[in-house]
C-alpha positions as CSV (number, residue, x, y, z in Angstrom):
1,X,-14.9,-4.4,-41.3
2,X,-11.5,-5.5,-40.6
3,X,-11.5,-8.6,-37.8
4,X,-10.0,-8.9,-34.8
5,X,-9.1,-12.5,-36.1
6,X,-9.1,-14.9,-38.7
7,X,-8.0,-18.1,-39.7
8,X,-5.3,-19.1,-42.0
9,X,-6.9,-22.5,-43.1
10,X,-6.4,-23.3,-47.2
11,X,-5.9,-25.9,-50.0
12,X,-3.8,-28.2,-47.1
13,X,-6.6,-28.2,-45.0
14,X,-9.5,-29.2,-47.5
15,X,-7.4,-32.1,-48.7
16,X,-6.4,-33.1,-45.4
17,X,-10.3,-33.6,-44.2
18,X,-10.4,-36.3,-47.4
19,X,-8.6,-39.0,-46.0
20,X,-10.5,-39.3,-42.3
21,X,-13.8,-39.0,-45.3
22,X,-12.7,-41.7,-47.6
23,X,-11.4,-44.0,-44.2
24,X,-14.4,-44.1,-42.8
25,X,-13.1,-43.3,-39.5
26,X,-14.1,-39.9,-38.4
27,X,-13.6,-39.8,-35.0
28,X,-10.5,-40.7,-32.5
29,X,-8.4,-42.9,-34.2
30,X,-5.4,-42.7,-36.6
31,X,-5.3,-39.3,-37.5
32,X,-5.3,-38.3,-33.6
33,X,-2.3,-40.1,-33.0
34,X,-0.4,-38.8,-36.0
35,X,-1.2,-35.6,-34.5
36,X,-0.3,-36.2,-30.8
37,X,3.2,-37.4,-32.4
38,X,3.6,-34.9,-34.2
39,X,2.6,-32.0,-31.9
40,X,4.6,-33.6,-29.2
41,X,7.8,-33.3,-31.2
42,X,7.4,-29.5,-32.1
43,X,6.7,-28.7,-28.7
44,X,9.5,-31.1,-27.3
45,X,7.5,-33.0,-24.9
46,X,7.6,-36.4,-23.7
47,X,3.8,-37.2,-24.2
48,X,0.7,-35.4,-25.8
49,X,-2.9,-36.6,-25.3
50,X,-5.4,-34.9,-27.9
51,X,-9.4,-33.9,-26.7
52,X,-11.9,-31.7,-27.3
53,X,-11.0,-28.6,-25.8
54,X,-8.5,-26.6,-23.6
55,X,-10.8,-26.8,-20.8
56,X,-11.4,-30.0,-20.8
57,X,-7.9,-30.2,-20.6
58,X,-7.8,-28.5,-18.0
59,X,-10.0,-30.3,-15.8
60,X,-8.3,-33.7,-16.8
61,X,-5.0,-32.0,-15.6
62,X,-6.3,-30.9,-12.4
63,X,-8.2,-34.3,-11.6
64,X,-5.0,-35.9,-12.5
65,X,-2.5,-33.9,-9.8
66,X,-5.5,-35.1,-7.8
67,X,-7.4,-31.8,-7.3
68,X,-10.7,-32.8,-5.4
69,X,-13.9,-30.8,-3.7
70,X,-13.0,-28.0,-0.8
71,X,-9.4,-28.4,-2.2
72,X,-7.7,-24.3,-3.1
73,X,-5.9,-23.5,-6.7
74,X,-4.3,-20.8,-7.2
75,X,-4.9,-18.7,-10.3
76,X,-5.8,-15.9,-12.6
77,X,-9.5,-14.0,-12.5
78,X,-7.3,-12.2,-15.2
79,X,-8.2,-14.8,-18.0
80,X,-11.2,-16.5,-20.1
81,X,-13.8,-17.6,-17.9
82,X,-12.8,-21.5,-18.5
83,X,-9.8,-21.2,-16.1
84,X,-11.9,-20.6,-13.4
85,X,-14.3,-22.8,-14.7
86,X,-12.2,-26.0,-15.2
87,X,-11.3,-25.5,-11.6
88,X,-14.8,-25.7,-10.1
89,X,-15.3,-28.6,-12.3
90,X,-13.6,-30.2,-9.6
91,X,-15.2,-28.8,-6.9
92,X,-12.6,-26.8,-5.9
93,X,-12.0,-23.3,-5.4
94,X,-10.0,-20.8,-7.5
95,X,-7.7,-18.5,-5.2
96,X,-7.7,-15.6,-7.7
97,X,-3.9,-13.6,-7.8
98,X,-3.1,-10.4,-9.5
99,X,-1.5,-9.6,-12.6
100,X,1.5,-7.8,-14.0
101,X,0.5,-4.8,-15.5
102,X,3.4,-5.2,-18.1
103,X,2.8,-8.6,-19.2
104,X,-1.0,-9.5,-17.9
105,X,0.3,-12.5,-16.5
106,X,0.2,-14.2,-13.0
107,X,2.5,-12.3,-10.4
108,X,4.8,-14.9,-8.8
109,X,5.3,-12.3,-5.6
110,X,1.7,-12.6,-4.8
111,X,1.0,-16.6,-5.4
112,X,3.4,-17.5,-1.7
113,X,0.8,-15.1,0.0
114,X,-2.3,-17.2,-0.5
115,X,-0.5,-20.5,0.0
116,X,-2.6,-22.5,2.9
117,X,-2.3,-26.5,3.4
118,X,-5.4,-26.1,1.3
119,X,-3.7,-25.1,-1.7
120,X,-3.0,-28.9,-3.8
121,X,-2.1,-26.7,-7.4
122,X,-0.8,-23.8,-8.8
123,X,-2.7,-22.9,-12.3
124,X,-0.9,-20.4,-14.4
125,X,-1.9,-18.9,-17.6
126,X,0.3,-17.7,-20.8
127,X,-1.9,-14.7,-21.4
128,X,-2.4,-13.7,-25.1
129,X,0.9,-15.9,-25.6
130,X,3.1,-14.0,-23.6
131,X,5.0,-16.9,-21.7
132,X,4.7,-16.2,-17.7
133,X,7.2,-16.2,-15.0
134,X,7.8,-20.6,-15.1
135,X,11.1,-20.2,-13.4
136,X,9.7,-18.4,-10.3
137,X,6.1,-20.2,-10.2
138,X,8.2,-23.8,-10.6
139,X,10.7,-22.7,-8.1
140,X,7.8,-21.9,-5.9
141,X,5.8,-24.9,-6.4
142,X,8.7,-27.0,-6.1
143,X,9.5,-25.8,-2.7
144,X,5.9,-26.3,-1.2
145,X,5.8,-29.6,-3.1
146,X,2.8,-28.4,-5.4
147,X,2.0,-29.3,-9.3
148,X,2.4,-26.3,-11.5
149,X,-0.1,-26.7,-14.5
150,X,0.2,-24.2,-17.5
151,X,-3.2,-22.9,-19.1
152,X,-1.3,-22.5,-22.5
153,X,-4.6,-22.0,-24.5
154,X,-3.0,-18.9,-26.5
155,X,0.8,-20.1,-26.4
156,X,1.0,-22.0,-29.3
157,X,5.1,-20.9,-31.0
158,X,6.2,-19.1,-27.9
159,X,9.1,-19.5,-26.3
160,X,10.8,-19.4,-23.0
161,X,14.5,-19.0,-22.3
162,X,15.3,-21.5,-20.0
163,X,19.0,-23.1,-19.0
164,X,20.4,-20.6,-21.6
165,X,18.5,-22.3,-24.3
166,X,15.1,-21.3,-26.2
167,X,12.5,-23.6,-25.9
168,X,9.1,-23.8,-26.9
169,X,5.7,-23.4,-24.2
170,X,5.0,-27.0,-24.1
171,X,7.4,-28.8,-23.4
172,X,6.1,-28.6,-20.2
173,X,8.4,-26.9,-17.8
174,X,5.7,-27.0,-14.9
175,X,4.5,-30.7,-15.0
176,X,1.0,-30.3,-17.1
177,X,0.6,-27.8,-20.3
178,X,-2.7,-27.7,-21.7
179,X,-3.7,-25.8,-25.4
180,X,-6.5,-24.7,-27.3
181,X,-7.3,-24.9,-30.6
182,X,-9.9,-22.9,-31.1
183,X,-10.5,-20.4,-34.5
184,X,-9.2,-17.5,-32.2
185,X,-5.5,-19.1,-31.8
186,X,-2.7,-19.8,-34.3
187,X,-3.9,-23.3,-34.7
188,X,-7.4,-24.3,-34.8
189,X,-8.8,-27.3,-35.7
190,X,-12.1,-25.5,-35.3
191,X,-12.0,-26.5,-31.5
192,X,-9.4,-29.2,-30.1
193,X,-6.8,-28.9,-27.0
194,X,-4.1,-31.1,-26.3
195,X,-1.8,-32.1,-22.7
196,X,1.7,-32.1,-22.9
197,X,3.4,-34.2,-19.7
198,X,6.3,-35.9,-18.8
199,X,4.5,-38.1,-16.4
200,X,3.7,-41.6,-18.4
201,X,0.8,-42.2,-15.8
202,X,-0.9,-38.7,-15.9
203,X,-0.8,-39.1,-20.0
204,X,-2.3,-43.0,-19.5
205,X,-5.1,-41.7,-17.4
206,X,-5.7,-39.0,-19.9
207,X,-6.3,-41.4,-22.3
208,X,-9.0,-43.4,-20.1
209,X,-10.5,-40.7,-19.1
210,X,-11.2,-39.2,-22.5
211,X,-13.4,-41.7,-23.3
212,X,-15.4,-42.6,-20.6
213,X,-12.4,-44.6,-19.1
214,X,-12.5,-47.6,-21.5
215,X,-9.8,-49.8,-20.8
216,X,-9.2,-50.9,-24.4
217,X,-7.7,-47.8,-26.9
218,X,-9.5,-47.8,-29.5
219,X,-6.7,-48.7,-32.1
220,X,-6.2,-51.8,-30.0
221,X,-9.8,-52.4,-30.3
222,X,-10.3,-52.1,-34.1
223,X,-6.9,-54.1,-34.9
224,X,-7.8,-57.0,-32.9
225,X,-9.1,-60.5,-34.4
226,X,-10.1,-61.7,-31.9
227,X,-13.3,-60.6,-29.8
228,X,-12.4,-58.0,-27.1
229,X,-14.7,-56.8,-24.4
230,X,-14.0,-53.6,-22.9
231,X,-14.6,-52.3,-19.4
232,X,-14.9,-49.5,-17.9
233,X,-12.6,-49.0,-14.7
234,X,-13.7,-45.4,-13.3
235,X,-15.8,-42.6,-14.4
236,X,-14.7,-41.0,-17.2
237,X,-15.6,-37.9,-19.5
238,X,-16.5,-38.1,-23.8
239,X,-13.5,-35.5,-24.1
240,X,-12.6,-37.1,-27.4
241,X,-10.8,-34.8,-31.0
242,X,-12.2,-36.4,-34.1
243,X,-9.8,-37.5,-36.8
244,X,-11.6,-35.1,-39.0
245,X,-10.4,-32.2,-36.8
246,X,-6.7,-33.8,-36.3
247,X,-6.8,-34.1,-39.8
248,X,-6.8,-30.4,-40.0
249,X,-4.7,-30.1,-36.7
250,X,-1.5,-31.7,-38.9
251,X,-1.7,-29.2,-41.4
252,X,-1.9,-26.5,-39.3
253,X,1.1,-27.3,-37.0
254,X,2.8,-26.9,-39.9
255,X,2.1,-23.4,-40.4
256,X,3.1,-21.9,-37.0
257,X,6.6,-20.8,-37.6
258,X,5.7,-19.1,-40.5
259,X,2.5,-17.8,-38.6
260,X,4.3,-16.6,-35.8
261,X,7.5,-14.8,-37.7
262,X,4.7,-12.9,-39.6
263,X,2.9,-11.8,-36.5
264,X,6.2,-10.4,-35.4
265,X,6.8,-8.4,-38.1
266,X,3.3,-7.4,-37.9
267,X,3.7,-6.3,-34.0
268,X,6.5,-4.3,-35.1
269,X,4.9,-2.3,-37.7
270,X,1.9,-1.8,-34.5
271,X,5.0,-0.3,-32.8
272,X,5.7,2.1,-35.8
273,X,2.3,2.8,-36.7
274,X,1.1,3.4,-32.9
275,X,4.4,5.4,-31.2
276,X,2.9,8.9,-31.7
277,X,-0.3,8.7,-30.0
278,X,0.7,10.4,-26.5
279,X,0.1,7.8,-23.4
280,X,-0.8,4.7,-25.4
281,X,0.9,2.0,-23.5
282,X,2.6,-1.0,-25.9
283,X,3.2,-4.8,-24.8
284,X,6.5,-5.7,-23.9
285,X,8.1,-9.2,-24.1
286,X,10.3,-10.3,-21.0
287,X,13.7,-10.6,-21.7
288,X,13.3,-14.5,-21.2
289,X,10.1,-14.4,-22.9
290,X,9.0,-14.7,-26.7
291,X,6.0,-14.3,-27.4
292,X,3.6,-16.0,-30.6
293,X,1.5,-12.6,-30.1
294,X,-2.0,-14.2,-30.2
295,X,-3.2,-11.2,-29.4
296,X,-2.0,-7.3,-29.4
297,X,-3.4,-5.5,-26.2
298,X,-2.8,-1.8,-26.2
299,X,-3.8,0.0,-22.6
300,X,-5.7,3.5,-23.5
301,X,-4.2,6.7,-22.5
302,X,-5.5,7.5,-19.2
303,X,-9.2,9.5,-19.1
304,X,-10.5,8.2,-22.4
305,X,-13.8,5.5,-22.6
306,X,-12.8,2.3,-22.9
307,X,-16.4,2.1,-25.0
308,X,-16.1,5.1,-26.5
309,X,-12.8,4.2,-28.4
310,X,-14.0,0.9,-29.3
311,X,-17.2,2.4,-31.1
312,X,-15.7,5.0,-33.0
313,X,-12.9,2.2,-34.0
314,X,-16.2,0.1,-35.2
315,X,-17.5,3.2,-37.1
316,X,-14.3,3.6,-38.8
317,X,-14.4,-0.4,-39.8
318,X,-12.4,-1.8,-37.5
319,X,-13.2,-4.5,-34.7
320,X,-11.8,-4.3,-31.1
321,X,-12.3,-6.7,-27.8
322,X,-11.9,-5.2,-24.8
323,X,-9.3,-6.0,-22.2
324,X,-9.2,-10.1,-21.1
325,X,-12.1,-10.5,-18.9
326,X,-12.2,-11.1,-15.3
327,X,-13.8,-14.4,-13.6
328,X,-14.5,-12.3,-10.3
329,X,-16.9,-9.7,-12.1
330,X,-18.8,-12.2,-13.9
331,X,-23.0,-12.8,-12.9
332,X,-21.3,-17.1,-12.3
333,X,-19.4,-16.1,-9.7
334,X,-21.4,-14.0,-7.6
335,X,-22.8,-17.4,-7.0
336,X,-19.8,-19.6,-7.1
337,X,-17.4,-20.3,-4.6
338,X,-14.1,-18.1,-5.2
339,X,-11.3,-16.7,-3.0
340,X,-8.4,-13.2,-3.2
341,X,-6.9,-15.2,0.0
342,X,-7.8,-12.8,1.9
343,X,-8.9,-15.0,4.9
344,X,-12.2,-17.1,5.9
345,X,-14.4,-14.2,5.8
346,X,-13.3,-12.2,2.3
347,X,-12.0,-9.3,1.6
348,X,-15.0,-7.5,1.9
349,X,-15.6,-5.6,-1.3
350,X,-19.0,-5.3,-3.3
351,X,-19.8,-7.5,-6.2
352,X,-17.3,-6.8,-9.3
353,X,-14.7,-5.1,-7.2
354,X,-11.9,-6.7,-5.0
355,X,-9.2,-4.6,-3.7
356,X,-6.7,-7.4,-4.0
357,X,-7.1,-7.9,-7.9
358,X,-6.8,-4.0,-8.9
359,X,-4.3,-4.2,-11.8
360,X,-6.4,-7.5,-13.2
361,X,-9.6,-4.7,-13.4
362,X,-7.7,-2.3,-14.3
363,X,-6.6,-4.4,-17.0
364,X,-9.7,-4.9,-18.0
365,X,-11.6,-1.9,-18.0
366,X,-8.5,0.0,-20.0
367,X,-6.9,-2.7,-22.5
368,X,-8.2,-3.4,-26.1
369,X,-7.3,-6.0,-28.6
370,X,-6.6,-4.6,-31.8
371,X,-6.7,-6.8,-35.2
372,X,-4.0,-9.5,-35.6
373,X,-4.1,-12.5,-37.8
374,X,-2.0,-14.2,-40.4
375,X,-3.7,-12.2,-43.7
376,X,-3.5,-9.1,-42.1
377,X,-2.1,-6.5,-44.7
378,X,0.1,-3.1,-44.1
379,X,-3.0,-1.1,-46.0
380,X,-5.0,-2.6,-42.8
381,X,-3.0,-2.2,-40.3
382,X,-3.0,1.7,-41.5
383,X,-6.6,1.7,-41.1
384,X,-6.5,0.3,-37.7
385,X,-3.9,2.8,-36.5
386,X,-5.3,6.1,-38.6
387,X,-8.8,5.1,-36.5
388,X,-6.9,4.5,-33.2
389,X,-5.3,7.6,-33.6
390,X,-8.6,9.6,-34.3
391,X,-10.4,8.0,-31.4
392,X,-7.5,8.9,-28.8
393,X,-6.6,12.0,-30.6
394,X,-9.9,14.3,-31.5
């Protein structure tokens, strides 16, 4: 069965783990910082605070624009569940906006709809790695004086063409970027995230807050002679990476370029392979946009089974996901508190369906992901079109 993903994790990697192993420190310490310097310089940014996942990144982003209970953030249903989720951490509530049908991202013309003195954050998401709209949602935010955070969980390598200059997702251009590292995206340090800011104080109380809000860093703590008694200020979170993992984190930074120029090529051949099935709608980068292609989602020609295709792609050896899920049709949020901005009392549609999110479902219900990753060879990515043709085709 060809995957859907894989890894590219090798020699670099193994020997990397040895020195956090022969140390003796395994968990937040050297290693972690190497790697926040280091990813901070690829991505350009001023600061970059390492823990355990994107979503708890996330949460720490929010809590530090100073997102708090019965606040509104606006955002994607459009998107893994932890979006959502990261939001309601905070006892907020996620004001879900449609998509783009073209690039599955947040649709800046619908964001200044919703906007109510409730709203303390605007939460966009780089779908699949396809940068989103920054100049229009910063221009927006900027004008009703709101932080713009970036869910960059997939964005790893892309790029955004901003003041006539690329520039990498991460920099930030919004004031918060948050990443994941999990085995499903370029790099993975098995699971990690990391916050990119330009704000000194947001990264300091990152770095509290990670670790139950200890006032004294750790490196501080193990350097010292003399006897040091830490407090613990406010309540924090244990949202720490482990050197072991940042270990692996280095090596893997390195990679990226070459990850991402080969997943272009790879998206190109797609292109080739894929242009004669009648109706089968491709991805398309902005003309601003460059994407590290994370993911390759294909829309179906209209009238075939979403299922249907993907199980005769199985039977044939090859793995599909369906479209990016949607928070708003999930069991959670029947019971959790979410909004289209459609007023006090809702918009009034049944369970799973909202009138104001149609191209997100839509999305959903007619998108597949077909296999992408680093080892991915042309005799596979024949497979994986000779089966897409025969599912859409016969």
């Amino acid at each position: 069965m060809i995957p859907v993903a894989k890894p590219w994790l090798g020699e670099e990697e193994i020997q990397a783990v040895r020195r956090p192993l022969a140390s003796g420190w395994v968990t937040q310490g050297p290693e972690v910082l190497a790697f926040e310097q280091e990813f901070a310089a690829f991505v350009d940014a001023r600061q970059a605070c390492a823990v355990a996942n994107c979503t708890v990144a996330l949460h720490l982003a929010l809590k530090a624009v100073g997102v708090k209970p019965g606040d509104r953030v606006i955002t994607v249903s459009h998107s893994y569940i932890a979006t959502a989720n990261a939001v309601r951490y905070c006892g907020a509530i996620p004001v879900f906006v449609d998509i783009q049908p073209a690039t599955f991202n947040i649709n800046p013309k619908r964001v200044e709809s919703v906007l109510t003195p409730q709203t303390k954050a605007i939460l966009s998401v780089h779908q699949m790695g396809m940068p989103c709209d920054l100049r229009a949602l910063l221009d927006l935010a900027q004008r009703h004086g709101l932080p713009l955070i970036e869910d960059a969980a997939c964005a790893i390598g892309s790029e955004i063409r901003w003041m006539d200059k690329w520039e990498r997702i991460g920099k930030p251009h919004g004031d918060i970027a948050c990443f994941s590292f999990h085995p499903r995206k370029l790099l993975t340090t098995g699971d990690g995230g990391m916050i990119t800011t330009s704000n000194s104080e947001w990264d300091r109380k990152f770095r509290l807050w990670r670790q139950h809000s200890m006032d004294v860093p750790d490196t501080v703590r193990h350097a010292a002679r003399k006897v040091i008694f830490e407090s613990y200020p406010d309540l924090g979170f244990n949202y720490r990476m482990t050197d072991i993992q940042a270990a692996v984190g280095r090596e893997q930074l390195k990679r990226v370029p070459e990850i991402v120029a080969c997943r272009r090529q790879q998206v190109q051949r797609y292109r080739d392979l894929l242009s004669g099935i009648p109706g089968l709608v491709l991805p398309e980068e902005p003309r601003w946009g460059s994407s590290n292609w994370q993911s390759f989602c294909i829309r179906l020609p209209g009238g075939l089974d979403q299922r249907g295709v993907m199980q005769a792609m199985a039977d044939a050896g090859v793995a599909t996901r369906r479209g990016i899920m949607c928070a708003h049709r999930e069991p959670a949020y029947q019971q959790e508190a979410w909004s289209c901005g459609s007023g006090p009392e809702g918009c009034g549609c049944p369970d799973g369906r909202c009138q104001q999110l149609t191209e997100s479902e839509r999305a959903q219900d007619q998108c597949i992901l077909l296999p992408l990753f680093h080892h991915l060879t042309k005799a596979e990515q024949e497979q994986v079109s000779g089966a897409l043709h025969a599912a859409c085709c016969t």
